[in-house]
C-alpha positions as CSV (number, residue, x, y, z in Angstrom):
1,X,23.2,0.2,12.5
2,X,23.2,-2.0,9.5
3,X,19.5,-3.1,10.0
4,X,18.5,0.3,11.0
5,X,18.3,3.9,9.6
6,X,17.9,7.8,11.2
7,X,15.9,8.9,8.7
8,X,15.1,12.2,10.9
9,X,18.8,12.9,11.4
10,X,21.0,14.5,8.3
11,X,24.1,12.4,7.1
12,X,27.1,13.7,6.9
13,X,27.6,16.9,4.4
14,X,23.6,17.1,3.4
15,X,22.1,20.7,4.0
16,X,18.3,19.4,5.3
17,X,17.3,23.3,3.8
18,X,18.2,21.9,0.7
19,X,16.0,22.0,-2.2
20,X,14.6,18.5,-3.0
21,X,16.8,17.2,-5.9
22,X,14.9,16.3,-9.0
23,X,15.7,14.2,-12.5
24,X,18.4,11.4,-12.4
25,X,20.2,13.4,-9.4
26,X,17.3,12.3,-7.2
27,X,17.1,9.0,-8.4
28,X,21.1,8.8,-8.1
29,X,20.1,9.7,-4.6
30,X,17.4,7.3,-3.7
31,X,19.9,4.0,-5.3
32,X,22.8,5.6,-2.5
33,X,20.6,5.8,0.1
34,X,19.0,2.8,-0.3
35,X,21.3,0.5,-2.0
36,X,21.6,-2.2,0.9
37,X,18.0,-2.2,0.8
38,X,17.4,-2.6,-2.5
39,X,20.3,-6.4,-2.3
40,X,17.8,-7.6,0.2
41,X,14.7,-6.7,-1.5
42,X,15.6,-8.5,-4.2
43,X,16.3,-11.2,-2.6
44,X,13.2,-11.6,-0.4
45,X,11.3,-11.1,-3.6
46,X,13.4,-14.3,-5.2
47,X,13.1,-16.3,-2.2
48,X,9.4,-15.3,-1.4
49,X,8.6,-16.6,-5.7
50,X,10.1,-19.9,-4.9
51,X,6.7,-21.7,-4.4
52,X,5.8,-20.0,-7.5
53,X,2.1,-19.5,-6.8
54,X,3.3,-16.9,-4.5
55,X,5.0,-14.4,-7.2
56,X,1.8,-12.0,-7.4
57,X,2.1,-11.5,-3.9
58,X,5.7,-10.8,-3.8
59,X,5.3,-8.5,-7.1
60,X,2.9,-6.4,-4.9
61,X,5.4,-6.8,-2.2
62,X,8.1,-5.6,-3.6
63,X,6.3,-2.7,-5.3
64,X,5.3,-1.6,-2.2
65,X,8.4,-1.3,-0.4
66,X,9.9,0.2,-4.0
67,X,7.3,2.9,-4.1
68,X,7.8,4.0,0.1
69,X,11.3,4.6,-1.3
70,X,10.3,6.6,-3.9
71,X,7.9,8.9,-2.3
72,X,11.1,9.3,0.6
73,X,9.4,7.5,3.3
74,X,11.1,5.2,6.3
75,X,11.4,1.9,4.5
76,X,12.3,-1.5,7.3
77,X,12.7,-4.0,4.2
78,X,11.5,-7.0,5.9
79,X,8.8,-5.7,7.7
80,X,7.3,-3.6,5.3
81,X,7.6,-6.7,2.5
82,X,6.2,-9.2,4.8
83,X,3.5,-7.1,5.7
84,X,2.3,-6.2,2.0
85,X,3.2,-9.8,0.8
86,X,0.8,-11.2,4.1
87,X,-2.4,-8.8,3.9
88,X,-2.4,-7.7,0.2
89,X,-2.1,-11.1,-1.1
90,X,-5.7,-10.7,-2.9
91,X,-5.0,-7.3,-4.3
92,X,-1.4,-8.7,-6.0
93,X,-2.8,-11.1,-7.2
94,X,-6.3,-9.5,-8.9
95,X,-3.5,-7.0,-10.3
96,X,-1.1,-9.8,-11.3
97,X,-4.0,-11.4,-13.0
98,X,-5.1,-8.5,-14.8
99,X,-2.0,-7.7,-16.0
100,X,-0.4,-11.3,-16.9
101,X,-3.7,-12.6,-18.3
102,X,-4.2,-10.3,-21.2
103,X,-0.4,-9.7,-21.8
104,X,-0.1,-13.4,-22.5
105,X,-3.5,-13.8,-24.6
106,X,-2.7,-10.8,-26.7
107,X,1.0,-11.9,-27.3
108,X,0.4,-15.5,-28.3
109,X,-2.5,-13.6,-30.6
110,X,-0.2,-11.1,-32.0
111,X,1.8,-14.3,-33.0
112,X,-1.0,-16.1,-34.7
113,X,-2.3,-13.4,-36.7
114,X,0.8,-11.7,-37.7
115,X,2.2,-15.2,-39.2
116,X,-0.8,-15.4,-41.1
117,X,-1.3,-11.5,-42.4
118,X,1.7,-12.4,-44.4
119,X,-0.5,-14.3,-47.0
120,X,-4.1,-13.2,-45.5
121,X,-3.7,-9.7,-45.2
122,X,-7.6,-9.8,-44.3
123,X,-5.9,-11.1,-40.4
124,X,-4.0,-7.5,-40.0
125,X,-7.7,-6.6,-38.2
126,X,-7.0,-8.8,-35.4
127,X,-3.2,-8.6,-35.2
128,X,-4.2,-4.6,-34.7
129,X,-6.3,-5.5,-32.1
130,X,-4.3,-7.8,-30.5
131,X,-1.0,-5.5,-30.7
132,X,-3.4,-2.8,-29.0
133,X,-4.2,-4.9,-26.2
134,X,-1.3,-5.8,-25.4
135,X,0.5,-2.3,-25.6
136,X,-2.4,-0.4,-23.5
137,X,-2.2,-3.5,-20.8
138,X,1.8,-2.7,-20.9
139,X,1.2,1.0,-20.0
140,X,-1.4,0.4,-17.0
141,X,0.3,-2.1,-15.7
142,X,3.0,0.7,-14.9
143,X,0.6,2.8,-13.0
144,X,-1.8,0.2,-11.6
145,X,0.8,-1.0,-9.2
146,X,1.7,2.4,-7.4
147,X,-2.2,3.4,-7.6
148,X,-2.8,0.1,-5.4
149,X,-0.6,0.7,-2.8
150,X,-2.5,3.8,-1.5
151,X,-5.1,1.6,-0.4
152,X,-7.3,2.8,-4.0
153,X,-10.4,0.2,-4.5
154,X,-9.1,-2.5,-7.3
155,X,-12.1,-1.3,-9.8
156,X,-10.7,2.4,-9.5
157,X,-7.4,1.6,-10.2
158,X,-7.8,-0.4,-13.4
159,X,-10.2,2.8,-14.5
160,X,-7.6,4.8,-13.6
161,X,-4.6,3.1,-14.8
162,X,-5.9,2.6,-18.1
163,X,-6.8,6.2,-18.3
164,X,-3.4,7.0,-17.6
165,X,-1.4,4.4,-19.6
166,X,-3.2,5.9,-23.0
167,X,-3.7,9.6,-21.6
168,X,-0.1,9.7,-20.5
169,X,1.9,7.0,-22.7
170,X,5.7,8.6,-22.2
171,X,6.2,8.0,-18.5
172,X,4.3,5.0,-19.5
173,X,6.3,3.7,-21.7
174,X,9.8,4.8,-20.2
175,X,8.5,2.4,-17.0
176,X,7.8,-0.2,-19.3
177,X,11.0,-0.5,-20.8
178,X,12.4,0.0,-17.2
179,X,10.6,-3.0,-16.0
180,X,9.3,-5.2,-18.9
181,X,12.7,-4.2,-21.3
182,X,15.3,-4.8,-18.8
183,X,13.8,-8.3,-17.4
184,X,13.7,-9.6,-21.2
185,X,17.7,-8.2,-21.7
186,X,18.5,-10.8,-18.5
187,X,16.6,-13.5,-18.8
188,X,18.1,-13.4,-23.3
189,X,21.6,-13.1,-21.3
190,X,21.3,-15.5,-18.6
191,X,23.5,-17.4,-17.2
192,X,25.8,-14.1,-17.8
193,X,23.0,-12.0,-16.1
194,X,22.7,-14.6,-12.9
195,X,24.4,-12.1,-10.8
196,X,22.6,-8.9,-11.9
197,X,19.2,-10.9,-11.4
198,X,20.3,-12.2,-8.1
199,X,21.3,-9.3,-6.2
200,X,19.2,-6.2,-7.9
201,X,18.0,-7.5,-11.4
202,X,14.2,-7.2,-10.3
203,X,14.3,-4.5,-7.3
204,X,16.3,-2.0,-9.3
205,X,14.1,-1.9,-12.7
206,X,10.9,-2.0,-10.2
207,X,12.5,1.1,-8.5
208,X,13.2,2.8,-11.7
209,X,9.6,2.0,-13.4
210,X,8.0,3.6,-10.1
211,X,10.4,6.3,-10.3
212,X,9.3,7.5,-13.7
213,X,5.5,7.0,-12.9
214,X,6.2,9.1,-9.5
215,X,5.1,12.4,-11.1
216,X,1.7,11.4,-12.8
217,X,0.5,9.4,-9.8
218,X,1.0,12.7,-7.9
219,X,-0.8,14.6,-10.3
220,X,-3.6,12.4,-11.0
221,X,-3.4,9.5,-8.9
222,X,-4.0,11.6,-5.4
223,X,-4.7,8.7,-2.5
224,X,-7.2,5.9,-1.5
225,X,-9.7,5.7,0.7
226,X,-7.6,5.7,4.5
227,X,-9.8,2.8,6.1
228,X,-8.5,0.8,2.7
229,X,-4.6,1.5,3.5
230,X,-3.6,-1.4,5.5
231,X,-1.1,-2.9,3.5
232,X,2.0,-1.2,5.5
């Protein structure tokens, strides 16, 4: 029973005419019912970045299995995290790519130009431009992940994602520090934080990022194409 779940059974206590809880009770919710899942998601996704080449994959992975969770579907950890990490392996990493790629350009950039706006103020252009990049790459990135894993063609997602992380900045921006704010606190804090990263310091803040982007995709991000959904 430790392995599995009745997810068409009621626990113990819970009405199933109950209205569906909304806010932090429902994410409250989601991190009791799926808190054993969430220790070994983590670590697969640790385990599964070992070779290193292989963290896009698990990134996807891991998303995935986080965003199943968060739209209340039947989530079998290893199954469904082997599956995405084995056929979606492209897709992670075009989106890993896309995301990493002009995160790190437009950081070391926002670096260069800043240190020298202090005396050349004729570099703020650039350090604007860079700073711009950087924060409307931080935004899609939040939504590009869930809009993938309905099975959404790669070129429609970016389009969509970017149109999302400037049309709709707040849930945007609350993933962001979820996911991008949280990591940085750890790794500043590590070795303190070794615990926290080994048994929920990536699947929790993925869960929570997905969590606040939940509503948007809903609204705006509807579903792929079905012949494209074969990543579960």
């Amino acid at each position: 029973m430790f392995f599995k779940k009745d997810y068409a059974t009621p626990g113990p206590g819970i009405d199933p005419d109950a209205p569906e809880k909304t806010g932090v009770a429902r994410f409250v919710e989601i991190l009791s019912l799926e808190c054993v899942t969430l220790v070994k998601l983590n670590l697969l996704f640790l385990v599964s970045c070992v070779p290193v080449v292989t963290i896009p994959a698990a990134v996807f992975a891991m998303n995935q299995v986080v965003r199943m969770m968060v739209l209340d579907q039947p989530v079998l950890c290893f199954y469904h995290y082997s599956a995405a990490f084995r056929k979606c392996w492209k897709r992670g990493l075009a989106a890993f790519a896309l995301t990493a790629g002009p995160l790190a350009v437009a950081g070391v950039g926002m670096w260069f130009y800043l240190s020298r706006a202090m005396t050349q103020p004729v570099f703020l252009a650039p350090f604007v431009l860079c700073s711009t990049v950087f924060l409307v790459t931080m935004l899609a990135s939040t939504y590009l992940y869930g809009l993938l894993t309905t099975g959404r063609p790669l070129r429609k997602s970016v389009r969509l994602a970017l149109l999302l992380g400037v049309g709709r900045p707040l849930r945007g921006v609350l993933a962001a520090l979820s996911v991008y704010g949280t990591l940085a606190v750890a790794i500043l804090a590590f070795p303190i934080s070794g615990i926290y990263l080994l048994l929920i310091g990536f699947s929790v803040p993925c869960l929570l990022g997905n969590f606040f982007t939940r509503t948007v995709l809903k609204q705006f991000g509807g579903e792929g194409d079905e012949e494209q959904r074969d990543c579960v």
